[in-house]
C-alpha positions in Angstrom: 28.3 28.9 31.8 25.8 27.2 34.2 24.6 25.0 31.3 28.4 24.0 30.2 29.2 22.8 34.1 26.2 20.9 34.6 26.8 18.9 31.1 30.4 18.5 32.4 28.8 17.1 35.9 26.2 14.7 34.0 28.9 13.3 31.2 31.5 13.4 34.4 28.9 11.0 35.8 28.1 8.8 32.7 31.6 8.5 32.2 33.4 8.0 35.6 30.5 6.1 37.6 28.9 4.1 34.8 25.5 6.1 35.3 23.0 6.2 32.3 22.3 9.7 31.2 18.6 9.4 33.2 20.5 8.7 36.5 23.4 11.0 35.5 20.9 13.6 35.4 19.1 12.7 38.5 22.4 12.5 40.5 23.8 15.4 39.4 20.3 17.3 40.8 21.5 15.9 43.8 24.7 17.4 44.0 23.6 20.6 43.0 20.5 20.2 45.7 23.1 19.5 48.4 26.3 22.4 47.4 23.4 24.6 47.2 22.6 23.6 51.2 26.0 23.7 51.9 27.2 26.3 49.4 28.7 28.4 52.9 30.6 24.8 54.6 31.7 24.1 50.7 33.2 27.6 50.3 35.1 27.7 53.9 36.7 24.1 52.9 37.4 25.5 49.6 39.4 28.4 51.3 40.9 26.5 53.6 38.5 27.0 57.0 36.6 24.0 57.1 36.6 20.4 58.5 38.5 21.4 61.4 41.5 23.5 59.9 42.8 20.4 57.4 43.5 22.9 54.6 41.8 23.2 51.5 40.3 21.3 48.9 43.0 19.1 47.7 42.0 16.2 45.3 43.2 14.2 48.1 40.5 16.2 50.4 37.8 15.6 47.9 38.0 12.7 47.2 38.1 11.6 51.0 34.7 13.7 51.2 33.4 12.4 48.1 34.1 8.4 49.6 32.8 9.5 53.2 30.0 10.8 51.1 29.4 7.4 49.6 30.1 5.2 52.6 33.0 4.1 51.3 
């Protein structure tokens, strides 16, 4: 199962961001690097406890994280 989400990650990656497999890859390490240091703040927002009671995550919250993420 791990192995079938990270290829969905890397060719979500290639596909959506215009990343070359290489940087796919290495971005995705990054992502998994950082929800594993967050994996408790991801889970409370994912349930509805985090960033200061706004519910859960929406694709409307995600991608606002995702962009804040990002600086953009």
């Amino acid at each position: 199962m791990q192995e079938q989400l990270w290829g969905q990650l890397v060719q979500t990656l290639q596909d959506r961001a215009g990343l070359d497999p290489e940087k796919a890859q290495q971005v995705a390490q990054v992502v998994a690097d950082f929800a594993q240091q967050h994996a408790g703040d991801l889970l409370g927002m994912a349930t509805g406890g985090g960033q200061g009671g706004q519910g859960g995550l929406s694709a409307e919250n995600v991608q606002g994280m995702l962009g804040k993420l990002m600086g953009r």
